[in-house]
PLY file of the C-alpha trace (Angstrom):
ply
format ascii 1.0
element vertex 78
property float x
property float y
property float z
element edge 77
property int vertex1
property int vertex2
end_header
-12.57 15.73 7.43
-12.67 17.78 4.53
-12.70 16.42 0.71
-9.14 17.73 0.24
-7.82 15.90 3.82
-9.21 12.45 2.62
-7.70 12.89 -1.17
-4.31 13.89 0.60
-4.55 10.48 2.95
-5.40 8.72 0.15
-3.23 9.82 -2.22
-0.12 9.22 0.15
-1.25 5.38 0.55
-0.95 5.41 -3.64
2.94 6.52 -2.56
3.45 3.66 -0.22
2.29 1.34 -2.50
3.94 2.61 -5.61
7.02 2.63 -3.18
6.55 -1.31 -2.35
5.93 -2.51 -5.92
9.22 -0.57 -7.11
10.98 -2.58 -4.75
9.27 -5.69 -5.57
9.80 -4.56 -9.24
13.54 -4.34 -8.20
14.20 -7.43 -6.81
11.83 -9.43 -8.26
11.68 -10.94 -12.54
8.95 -10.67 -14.01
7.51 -13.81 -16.22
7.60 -12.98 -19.67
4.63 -14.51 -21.06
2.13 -13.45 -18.14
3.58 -10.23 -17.06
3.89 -11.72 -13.22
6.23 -11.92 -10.33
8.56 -15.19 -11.29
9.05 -16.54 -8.06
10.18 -19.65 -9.86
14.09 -18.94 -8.77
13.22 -18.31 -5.36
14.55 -15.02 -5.49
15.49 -13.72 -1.59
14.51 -10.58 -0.35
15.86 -8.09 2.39
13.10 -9.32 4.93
13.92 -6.14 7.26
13.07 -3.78 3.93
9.84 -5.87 2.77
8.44 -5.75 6.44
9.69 -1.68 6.91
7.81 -0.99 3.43
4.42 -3.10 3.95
4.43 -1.23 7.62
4.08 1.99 5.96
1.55 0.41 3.54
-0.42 -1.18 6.34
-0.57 1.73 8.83
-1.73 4.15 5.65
-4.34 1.97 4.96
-5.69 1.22 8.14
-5.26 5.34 9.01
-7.71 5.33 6.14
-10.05 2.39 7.19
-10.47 4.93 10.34
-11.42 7.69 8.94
-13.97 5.81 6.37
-15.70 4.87 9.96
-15.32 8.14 11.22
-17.02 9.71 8.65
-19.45 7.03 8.60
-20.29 7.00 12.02
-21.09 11.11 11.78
-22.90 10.72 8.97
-25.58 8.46 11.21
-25.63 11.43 13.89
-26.79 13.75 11.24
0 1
1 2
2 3
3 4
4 5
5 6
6 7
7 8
8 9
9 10
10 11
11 12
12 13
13 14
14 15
15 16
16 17
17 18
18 19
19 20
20 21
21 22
22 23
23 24
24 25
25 26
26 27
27 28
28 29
29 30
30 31
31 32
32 33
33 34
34 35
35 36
36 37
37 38
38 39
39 40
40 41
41 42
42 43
43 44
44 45
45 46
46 47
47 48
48 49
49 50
50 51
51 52
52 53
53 54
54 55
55 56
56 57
57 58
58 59
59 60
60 61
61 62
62 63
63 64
64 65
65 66
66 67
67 68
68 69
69 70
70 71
71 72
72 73
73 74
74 75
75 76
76 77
C-alpha cells in the first residue's frame, strides 16, 4: 500500500471516531470540574446508535490492524 492509501485509511478511522465522541458529546454531560463524561445521572443512550457507530469504529480499526500486518509481513520477504 502506498503512503497516501494508509494516511487515507487512517484518516477515515479519525472520522469514525470524531463521529462517536460527537454523539457521546451529545448525549452525554460533561463534569465540570474534571472535564469527563458524568455518568452520575445514568444518562440512557440509543443502544441501536452506540452499537451502529462503534461498528464503524471497530471495523476501521481492525481494516487498519490488517494492513499494519500486511505491510509487516512484506517487509520480512524483502
Amino acid at each position: 500500500m502506498t503512503k497516501d492509501e494508509i494516511m487515507k485509511e487512517l484518516r477515515a478511522y479519525e472520522d469514525r471516531r470524531d463521529e462517536f465522541y460527537r454523539f457521546l458529546d451529545e448525549h452525554i454531560p460533561h463534569d465540570a470540574s474534571t472535564g469527563l463524561y458524568d455518568f452520575r445521572n445514568r444518562v440512557l443512550l440509543d443502544a441501536k446508535k452506540v452499537y451502529e457507530l462503534f461498528h464503524k469504529l471497530d471495523y476501521q480499526a481492525r481494516k487498519i490492524r490488517g494492513i499494519v500486518v500486511n505491510e509487516i509481513l512484506e517487509g520480512q520477504k524483502s
